[in-house]
SEFI-434329 format. One record per residue (C-alpha): residue in one letter; chain; x, y, z. Coordinates in Angstrom, 2 decimals. Example, Ala and Ser with C-alpha at 12.3 -4.5 7.8 and 13.67 -1.06 7.14 Angstrom:
2
[A,A,[12.30,-4.50,7.80]]
[S,A,[13.67,-1.06,7.14]]
***
This chain:
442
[X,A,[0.00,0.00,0.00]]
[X,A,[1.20,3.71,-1.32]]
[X,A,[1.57,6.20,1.92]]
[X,A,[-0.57,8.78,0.97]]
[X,A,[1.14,12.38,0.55]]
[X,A,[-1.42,15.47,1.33]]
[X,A,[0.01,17.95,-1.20]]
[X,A,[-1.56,20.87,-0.09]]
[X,A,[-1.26,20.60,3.40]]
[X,A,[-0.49,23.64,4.97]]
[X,A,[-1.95,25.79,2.12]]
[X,A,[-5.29,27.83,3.08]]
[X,A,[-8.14,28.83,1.06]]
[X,A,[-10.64,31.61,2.36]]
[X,A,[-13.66,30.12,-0.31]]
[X,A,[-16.29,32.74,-1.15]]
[X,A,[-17.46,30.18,-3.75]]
[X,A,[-21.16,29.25,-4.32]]
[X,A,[-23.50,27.24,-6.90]]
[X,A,[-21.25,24.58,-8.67]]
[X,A,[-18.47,25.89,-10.53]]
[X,A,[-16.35,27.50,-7.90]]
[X,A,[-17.61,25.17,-5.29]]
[X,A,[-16.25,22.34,-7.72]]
[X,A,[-12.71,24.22,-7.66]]
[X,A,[-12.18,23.71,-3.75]]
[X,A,[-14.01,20.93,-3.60]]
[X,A,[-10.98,19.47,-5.50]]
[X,A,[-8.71,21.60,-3.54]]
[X,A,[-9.86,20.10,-0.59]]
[X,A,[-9.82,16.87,-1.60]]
[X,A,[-5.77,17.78,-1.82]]
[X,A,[-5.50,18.53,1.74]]
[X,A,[-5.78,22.21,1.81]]
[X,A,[-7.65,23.95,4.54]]
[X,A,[-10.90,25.27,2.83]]
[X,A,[-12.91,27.63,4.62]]
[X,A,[-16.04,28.70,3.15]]
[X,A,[-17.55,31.97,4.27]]
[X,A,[-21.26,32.20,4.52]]
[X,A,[-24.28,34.03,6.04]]
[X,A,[-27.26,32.40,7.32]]
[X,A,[-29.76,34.60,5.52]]
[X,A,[-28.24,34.92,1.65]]
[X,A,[-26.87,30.96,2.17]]
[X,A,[-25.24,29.18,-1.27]]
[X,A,[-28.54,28.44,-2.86]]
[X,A,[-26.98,24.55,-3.32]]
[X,A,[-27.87,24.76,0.56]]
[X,A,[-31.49,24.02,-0.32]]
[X,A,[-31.09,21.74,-4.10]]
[X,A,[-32.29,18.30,-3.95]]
[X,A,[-32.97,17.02,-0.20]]
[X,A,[-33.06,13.22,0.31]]
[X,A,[-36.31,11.31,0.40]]
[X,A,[-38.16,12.23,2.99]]
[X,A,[-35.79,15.00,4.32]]
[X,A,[-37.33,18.22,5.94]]
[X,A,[-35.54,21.35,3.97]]
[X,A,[-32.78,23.05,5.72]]
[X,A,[-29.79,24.72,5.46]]
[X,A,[-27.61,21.95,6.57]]
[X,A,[-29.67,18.86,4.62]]
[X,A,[-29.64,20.18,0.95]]
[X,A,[-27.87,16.81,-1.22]]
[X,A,[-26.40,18.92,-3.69]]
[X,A,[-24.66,21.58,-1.45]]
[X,A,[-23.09,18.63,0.42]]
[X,A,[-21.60,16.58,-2.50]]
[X,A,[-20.19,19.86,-3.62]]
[X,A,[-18.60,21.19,-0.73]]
[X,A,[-17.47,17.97,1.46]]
[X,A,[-13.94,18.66,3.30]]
[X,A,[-14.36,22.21,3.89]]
[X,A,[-15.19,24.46,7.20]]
[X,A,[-18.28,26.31,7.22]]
[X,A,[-17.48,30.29,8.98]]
[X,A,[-20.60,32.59,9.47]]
[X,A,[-20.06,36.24,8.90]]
[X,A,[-21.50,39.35,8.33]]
[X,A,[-19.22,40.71,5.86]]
[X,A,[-21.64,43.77,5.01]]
[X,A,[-20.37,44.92,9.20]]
[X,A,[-17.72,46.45,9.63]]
[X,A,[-16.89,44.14,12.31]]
[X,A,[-17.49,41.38,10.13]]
[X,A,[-14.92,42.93,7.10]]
[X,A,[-12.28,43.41,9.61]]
[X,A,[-12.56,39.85,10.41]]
[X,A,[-12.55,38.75,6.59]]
[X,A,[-9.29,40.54,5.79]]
[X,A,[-7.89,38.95,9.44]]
[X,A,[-8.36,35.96,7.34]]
[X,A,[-6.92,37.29,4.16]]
[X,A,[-4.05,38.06,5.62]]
[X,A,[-3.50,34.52,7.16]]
[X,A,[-4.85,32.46,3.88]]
[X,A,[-3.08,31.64,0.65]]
[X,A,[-5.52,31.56,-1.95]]
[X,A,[-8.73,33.67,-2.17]]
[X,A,[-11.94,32.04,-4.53]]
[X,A,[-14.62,33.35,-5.81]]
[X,A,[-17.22,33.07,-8.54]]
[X,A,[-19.87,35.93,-8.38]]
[X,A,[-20.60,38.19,-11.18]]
[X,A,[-17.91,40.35,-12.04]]
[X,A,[-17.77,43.44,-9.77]]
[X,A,[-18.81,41.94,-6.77]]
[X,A,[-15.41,41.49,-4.88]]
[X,A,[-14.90,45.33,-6.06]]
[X,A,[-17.63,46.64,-4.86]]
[X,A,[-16.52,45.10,-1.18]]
[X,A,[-13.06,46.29,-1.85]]
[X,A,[-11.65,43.40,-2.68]]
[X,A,[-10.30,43.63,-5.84]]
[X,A,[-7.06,42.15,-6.54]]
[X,A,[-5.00,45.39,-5.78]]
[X,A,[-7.08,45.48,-2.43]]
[X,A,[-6.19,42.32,-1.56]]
[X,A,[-2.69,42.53,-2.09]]
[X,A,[-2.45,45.34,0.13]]
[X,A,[-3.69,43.14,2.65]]
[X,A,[-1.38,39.97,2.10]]
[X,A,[1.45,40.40,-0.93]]
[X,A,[1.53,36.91,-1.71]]
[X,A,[-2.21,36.23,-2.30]]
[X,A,[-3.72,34.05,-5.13]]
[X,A,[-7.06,34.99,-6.13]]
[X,A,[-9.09,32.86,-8.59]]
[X,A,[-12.53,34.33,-10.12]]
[X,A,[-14.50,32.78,-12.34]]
[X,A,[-17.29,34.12,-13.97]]
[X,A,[-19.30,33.74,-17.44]]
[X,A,[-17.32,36.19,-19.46]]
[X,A,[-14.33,36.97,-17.62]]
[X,A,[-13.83,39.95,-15.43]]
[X,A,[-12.11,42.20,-18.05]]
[X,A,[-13.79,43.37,-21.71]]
[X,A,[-17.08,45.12,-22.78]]
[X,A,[-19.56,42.35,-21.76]]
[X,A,[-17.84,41.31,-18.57]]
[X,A,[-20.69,42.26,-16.59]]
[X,A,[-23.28,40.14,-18.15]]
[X,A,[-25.05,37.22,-16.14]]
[X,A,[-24.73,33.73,-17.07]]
[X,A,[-25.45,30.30,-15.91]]
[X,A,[-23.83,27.46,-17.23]]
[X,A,[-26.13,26.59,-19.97]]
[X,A,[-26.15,30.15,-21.09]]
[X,A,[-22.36,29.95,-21.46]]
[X,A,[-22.75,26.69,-23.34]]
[X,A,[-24.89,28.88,-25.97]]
[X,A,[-22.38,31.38,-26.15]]
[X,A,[-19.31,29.08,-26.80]]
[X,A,[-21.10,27.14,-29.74]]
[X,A,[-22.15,24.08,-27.97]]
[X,A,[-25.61,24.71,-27.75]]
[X,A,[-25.64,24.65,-31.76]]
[X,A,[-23.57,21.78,-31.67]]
[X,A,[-25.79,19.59,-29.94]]
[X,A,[-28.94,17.20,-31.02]]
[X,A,[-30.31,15.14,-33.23]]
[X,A,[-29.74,15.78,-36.78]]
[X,A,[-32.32,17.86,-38.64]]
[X,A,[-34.00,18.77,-35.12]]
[X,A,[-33.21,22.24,-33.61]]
[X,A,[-30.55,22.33,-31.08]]
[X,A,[-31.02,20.44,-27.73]]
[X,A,[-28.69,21.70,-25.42]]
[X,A,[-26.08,19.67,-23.34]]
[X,A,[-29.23,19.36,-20.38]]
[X,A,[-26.63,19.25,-17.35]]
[X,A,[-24.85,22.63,-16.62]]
[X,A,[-21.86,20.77,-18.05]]
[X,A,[-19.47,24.08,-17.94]]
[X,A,[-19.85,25.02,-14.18]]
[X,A,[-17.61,21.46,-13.97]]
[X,A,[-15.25,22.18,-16.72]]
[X,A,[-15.24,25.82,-14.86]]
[X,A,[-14.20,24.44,-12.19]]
[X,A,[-11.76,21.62,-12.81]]
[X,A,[-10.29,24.39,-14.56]]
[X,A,[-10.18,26.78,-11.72]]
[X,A,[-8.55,24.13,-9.40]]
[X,A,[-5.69,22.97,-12.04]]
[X,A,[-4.81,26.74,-12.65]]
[X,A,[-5.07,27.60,-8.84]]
[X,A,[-2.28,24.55,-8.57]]
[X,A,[-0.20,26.41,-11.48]]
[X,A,[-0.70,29.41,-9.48]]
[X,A,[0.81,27.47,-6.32]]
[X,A,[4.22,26.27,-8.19]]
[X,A,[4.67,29.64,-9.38]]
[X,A,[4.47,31.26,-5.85]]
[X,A,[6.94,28.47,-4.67]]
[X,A,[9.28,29.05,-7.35]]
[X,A,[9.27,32.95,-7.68]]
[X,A,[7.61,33.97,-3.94]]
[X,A,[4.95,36.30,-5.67]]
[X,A,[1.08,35.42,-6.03]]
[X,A,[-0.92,36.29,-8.92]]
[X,A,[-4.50,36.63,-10.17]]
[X,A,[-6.58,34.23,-11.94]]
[X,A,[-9.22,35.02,-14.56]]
[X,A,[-11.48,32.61,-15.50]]
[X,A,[-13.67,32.69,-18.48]]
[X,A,[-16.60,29.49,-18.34]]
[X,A,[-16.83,30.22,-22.17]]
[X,A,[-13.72,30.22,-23.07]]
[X,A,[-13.02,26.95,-20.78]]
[X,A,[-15.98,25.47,-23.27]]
[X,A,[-13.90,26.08,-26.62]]
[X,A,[-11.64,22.88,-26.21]]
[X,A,[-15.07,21.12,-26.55]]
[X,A,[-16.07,22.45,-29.74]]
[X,A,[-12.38,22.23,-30.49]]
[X,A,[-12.68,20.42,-34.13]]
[X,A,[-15.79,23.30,-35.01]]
[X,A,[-13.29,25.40,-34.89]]
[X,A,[-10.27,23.89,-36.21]]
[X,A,[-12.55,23.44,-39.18]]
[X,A,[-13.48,27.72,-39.91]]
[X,A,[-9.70,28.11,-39.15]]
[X,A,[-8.70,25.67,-41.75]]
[X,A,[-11.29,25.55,-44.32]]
[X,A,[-13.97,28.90,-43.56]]
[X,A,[-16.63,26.64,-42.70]]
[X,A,[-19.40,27.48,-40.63]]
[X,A,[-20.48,25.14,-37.61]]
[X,A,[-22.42,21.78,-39.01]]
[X,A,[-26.15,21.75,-38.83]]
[X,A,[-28.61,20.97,-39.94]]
[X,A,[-27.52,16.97,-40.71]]
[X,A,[-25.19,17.25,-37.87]]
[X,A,[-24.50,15.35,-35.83]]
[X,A,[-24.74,12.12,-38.14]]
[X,A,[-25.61,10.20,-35.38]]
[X,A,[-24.47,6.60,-34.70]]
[X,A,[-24.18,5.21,-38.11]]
[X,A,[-21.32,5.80,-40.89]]
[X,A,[-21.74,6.49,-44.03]]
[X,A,[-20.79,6.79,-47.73]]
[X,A,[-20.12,10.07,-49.36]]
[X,A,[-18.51,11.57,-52.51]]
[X,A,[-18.11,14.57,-50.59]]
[X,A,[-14.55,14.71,-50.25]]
[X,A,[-15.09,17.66,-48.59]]
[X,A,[-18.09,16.88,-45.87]]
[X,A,[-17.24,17.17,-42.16]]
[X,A,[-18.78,15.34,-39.16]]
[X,A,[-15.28,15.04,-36.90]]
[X,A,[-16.77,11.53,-36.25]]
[X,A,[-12.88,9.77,-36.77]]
[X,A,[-12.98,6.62,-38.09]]
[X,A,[-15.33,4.90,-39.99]]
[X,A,[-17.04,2.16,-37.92]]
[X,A,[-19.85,-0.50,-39.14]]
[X,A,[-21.46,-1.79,-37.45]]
[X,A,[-21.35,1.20,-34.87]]
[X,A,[-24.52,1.45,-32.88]]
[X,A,[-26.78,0.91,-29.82]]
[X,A,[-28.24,-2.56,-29.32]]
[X,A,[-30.93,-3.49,-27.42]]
[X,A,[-30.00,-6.55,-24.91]]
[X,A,[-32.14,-8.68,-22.45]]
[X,A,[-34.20,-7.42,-20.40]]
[X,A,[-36.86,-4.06,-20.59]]
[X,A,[-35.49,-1.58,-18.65]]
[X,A,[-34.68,1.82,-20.62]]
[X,A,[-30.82,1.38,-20.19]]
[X,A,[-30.54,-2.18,-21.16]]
[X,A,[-28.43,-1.84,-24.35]]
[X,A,[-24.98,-1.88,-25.37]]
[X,A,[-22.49,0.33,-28.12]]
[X,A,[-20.92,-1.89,-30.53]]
[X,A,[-18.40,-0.38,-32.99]]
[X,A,[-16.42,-2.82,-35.51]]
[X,A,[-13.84,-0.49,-37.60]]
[X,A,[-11.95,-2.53,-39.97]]
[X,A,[-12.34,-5.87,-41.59]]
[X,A,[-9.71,-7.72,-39.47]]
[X,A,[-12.22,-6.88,-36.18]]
[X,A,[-15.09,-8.00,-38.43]]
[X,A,[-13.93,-11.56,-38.57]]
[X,A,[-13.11,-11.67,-34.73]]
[X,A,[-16.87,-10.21,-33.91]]
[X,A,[-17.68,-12.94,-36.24]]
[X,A,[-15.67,-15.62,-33.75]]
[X,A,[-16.99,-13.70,-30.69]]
[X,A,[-20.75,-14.27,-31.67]]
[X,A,[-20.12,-17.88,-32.51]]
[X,A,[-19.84,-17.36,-36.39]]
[X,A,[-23.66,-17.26,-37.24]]
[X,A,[-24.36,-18.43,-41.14]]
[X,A,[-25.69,-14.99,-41.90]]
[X,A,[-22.42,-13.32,-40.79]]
[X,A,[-20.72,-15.33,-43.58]]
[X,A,[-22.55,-13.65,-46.30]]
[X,A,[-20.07,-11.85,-48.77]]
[X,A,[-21.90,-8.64,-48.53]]
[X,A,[-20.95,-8.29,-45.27]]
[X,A,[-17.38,-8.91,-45.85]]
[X,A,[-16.10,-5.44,-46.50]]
[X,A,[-16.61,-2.32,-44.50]]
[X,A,[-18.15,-0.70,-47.58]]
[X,A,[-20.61,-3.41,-48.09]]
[X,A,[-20.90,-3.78,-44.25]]
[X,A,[-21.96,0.01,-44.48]]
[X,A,[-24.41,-0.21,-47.44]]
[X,A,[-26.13,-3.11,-45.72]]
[X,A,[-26.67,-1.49,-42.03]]
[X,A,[-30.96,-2.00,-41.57]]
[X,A,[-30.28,-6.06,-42.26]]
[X,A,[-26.76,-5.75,-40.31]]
[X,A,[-28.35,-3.98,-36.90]]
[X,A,[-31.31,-6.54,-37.54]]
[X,A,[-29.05,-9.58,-37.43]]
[X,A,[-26.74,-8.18,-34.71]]
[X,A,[-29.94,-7.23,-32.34]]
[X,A,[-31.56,-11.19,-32.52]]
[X,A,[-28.08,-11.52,-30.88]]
[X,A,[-27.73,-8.96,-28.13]]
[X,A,[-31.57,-9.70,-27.35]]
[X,A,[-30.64,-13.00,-25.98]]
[X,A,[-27.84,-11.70,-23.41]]
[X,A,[-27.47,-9.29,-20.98]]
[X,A,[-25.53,-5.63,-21.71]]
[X,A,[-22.75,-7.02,-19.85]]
[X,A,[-22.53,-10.63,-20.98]]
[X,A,[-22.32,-8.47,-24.27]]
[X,A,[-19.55,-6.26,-23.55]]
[X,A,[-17.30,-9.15,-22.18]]
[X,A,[-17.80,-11.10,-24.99]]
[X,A,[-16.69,-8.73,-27.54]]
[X,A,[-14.11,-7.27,-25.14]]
[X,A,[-12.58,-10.90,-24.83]]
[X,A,[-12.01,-10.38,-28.30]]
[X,A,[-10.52,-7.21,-28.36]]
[X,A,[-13.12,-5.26,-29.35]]
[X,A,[-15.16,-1.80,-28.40]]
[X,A,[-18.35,-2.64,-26.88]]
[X,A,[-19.73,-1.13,-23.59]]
[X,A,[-23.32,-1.35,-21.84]]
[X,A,[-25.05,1.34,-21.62]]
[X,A,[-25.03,2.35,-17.23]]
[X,A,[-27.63,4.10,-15.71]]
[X,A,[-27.42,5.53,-12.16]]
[X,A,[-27.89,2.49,-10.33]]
[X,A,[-25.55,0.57,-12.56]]
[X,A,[-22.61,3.14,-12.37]]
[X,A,[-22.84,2.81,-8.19]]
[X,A,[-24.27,-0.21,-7.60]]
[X,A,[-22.83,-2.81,-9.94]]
[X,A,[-19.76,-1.53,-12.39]]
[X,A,[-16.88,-3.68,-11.20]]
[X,A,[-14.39,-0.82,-12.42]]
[X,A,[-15.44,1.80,-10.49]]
[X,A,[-15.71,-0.23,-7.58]]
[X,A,[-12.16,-1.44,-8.28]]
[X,A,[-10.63,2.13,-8.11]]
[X,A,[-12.81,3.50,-5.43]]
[X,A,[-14.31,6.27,-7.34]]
[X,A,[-17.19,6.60,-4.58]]
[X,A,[-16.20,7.32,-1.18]]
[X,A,[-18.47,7.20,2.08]]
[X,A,[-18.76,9.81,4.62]]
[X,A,[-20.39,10.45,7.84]]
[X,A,[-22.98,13.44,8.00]]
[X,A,[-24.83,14.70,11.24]]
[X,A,[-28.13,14.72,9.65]]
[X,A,[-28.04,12.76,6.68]]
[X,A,[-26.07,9.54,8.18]]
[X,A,[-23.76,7.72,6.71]]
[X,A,[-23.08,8.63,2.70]]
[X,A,[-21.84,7.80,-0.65]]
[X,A,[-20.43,10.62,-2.53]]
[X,A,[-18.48,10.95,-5.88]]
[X,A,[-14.46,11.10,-5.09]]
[X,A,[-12.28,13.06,-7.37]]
[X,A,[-11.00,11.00,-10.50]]
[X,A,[-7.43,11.52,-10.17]]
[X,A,[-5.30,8.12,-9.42]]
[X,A,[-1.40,9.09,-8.07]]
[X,A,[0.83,6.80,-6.90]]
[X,A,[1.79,8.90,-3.85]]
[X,A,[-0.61,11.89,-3.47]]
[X,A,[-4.17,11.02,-4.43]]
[X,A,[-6.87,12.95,-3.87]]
[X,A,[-9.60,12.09,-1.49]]
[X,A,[-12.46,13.12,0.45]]
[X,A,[-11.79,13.62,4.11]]
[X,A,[-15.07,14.34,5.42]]
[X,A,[-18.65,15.68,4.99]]
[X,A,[-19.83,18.92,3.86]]
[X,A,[-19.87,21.41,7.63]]
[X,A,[-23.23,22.65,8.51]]
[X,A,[-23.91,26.29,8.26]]
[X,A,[-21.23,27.92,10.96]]
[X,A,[-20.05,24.57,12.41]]
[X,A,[-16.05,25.44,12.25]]
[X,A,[-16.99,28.99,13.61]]
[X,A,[-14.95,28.76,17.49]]
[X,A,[-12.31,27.11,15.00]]
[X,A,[-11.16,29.60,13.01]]
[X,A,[-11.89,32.89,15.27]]
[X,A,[-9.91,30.40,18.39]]
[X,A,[-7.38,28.76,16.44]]
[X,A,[-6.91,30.62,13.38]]
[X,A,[-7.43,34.43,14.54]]
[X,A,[-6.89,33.94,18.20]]
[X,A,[-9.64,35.44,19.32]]
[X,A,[-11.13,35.17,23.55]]
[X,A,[-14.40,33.84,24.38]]
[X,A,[-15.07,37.52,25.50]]
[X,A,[-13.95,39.10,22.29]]
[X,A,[-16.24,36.48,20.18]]
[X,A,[-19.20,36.94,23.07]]
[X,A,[-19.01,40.30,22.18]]
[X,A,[-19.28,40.09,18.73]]
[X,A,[-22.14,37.58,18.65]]
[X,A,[-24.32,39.55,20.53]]
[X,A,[-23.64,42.66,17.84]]
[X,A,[-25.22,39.96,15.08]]
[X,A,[-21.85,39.52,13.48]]
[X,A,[-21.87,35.52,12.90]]
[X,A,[-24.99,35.05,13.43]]
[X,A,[-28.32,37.03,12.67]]
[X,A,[-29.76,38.48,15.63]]
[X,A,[-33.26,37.36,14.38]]
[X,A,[-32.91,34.34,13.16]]
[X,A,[-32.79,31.57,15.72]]
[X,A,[-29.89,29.13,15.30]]
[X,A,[-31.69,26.25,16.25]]
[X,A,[-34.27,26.79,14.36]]
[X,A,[-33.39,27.67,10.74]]
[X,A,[-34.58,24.56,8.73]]
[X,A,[-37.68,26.26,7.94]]
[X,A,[-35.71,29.24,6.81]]
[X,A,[-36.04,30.19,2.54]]
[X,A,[-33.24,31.26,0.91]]
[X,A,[-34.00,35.19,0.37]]
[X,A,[-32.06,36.09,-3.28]]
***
């Protein structure tokens, strides 16, 4: 067994994160051993506070499912950073953290004084990562966005869909994640700068510009040939095909047949599997892995060409096949033979049953106050010495409070008495043990 190095021990981040993308970066960050402390307020909470509650769950602050797969390894610290009281506290914490996050609209942090230049007043060596739709610099930096509004902007929206249908959309708000796996990489670049040159820097980040590497080939093809985005045949969908187009453009690769989704035993909606045969040599070993059916040694079928001009009876012949095993029985059997084939996993599948991810311990269990005892997804980086992992829950709202003004800031029981009588970590009329009826107000 590998002794397990935390990387980022040591390293503090002061996380005025919410929503998914920025809560994503630390979340990773975390999951590296740095100290994450997440600054909140009772009454404007991270709106992920109150997303999707377990079955049967009374809403709360504290009980939201979303909000605590997002944020588990952090600290939760209450403030009220529109005090004064409270801002002296914040930049207390400035001064004593490495790395500042955040991923409001831009102009927020400026408006509080805590623009970059601000904040290296307070503590020379800071990193400070934004992200936001557009940026914080140029003419439309202060437009709103949510992840699927990015995606529109970017070109992926167009991208997307069935073939002759209008453009679907990529449903999940897909960039928040690439948003913020690409805040937490360049927060890390940020880090071996710092230790190499002493100096901090600040970090810009763009969600539509993080989308471009995924309409990477759209674009490679205006800069190479002038061509506009594909649609309306695009995408072609599953199947290859024959052109004399020299010239047409679907960035599919290589040219697979048969290449499709098969239904396989059983009636549940995800019981299928993705067969793709590319050349003629892997044609004669699906032929070996199905146990060489007479149909399959019809000459029509023996090039990829014919193969291709023959799909409906191909697909036909292939399904009376898959029909009579199970998605899995089908991938194994084709994967014995070195070939691509993979059943198609629904929810249940991917945590439940899928050998592979069990294998590398992609889901990870922690223990929650109020929910109990919890899978959640780990981070899906494998090191030999320093992976990543999650070292416990998501806090409840102000649950590392006596930690950070005690141990961090050094602050009496007198001094934080004091303080929490004035309403500055706590509002004065709002009950602490009684805020799970308690609406977010934004």
């Amino acid at each position: 067994m590998n002794v397990q190095q935390d990387l980022l021990t040591g390293i503090r981040v002061l996380d005025f994160t919410w929503s998914v993308s920025g809560s994503t970066t630390t979340r990773i960050l975390a999951s590296m051993g740095a100290e994450v402390i997440k600054v909140e307020w009772p009454k404007t909470p991270d709106m992920m506070r109150f997303s999707m509650y377990a079955k049967d769950d009374e809403p709360g602050l504290d009980n939201g499912a979303f909000f605590n797969s997002l944020n588990v390894g952090k600290r939760s610290f209450t403030v009220n950073i529109k005090s004064a009281e409270g801002m002296n506290i914040v930049k207390e914490l400035i001064r004593k953290s490495d790395i500042i996050t955040e991923n409001f609209s831009a102009g927020v942090f400026e408006k509080w004084g805590l623009d970059y230049e601000s904040l290296k007043e307070i503590n020379e060596g800071i990193i400070y990562m934004s992200i936001s739709g557009l940026g914080h610099t140029g003419r439309q930096k202060n437009y709103g966005t949510w992840g699927p509004t990015a995606a529109a902007l970017s070109g992926m929206t167009y991208i997307s869909g069935l073939p002759d249908k209008h453009p679907s959309g990529w449903g999940y708000s897909i960039l928040d994640i690439v948003a913020g796996y690409t805040g937490a990489y360049s927060v890390l670049t940020a880090l071996l700068y710092k230790n190499r040159t002493g100096e901090g820097q600040y970090i810009d980040i763009s969600q539509v510009e993080t989308a471009l590497p995924l309409v990477g080939t759209n674009l490679l093809d205006y800069f190479v040939n002038g061509r506009s985005s594909n649609r309306p045949d695009f995408p072609t969908g599953n199947r290859s095909t024959l052109s004399a187009d020299g010239n047409k453009s679907d960035f599919r690769g290589a040219i697979a047949c048969p290449q499709n989704t098969y239904r396989c035993a059983g009636d549940g909606p995800n019981d299928y599997c993705v067969i793709a045969i590319y050349n003629d040599e892997e044609w004669e070993r699906f032929k070996e892995a199905i146990g060489k059916p007479e149909w399959a040694n019809d000459s029509k079928f023996s090039s990829l060409t014919g193969r291709i001009q023959h799909q409906d009876e191909l697909d036909q012949h292939i399904g009376e096949f898959t029909r009579k095993l199970s998605k899995y029985a089908v991938m194994e059997a084709l994967q014995k033979y070195d070939l691509v084939a993979a059943a198609v996993q629904q929810n249940e599948d991917i945590v439940e049953y899928d050998p592979q991810l069990s294998f590398r311990g992609l889901f990870e269990t922690v223990q929650h106050p109020l929910l109990g005892e919890r899978l959640v997804e780990g981070v899906p980086i494998k090191m030999s010495q320093s992976s990543p992992f999650i070292r416990k829950s998501a806090p409840l709202m102000g649950e590392d409070n006596d930690f950070v003004l005690k141990e961090i800031l050094d602050y009496s029981n007198e001094e934080i008495e004091l303080l929490d009588t004035q309403g500055v970590f706590w509002p004065l009329d709002m009950p602490k043990e009684s805020f799970k009826a308690v609406r977010p107000l934004w």
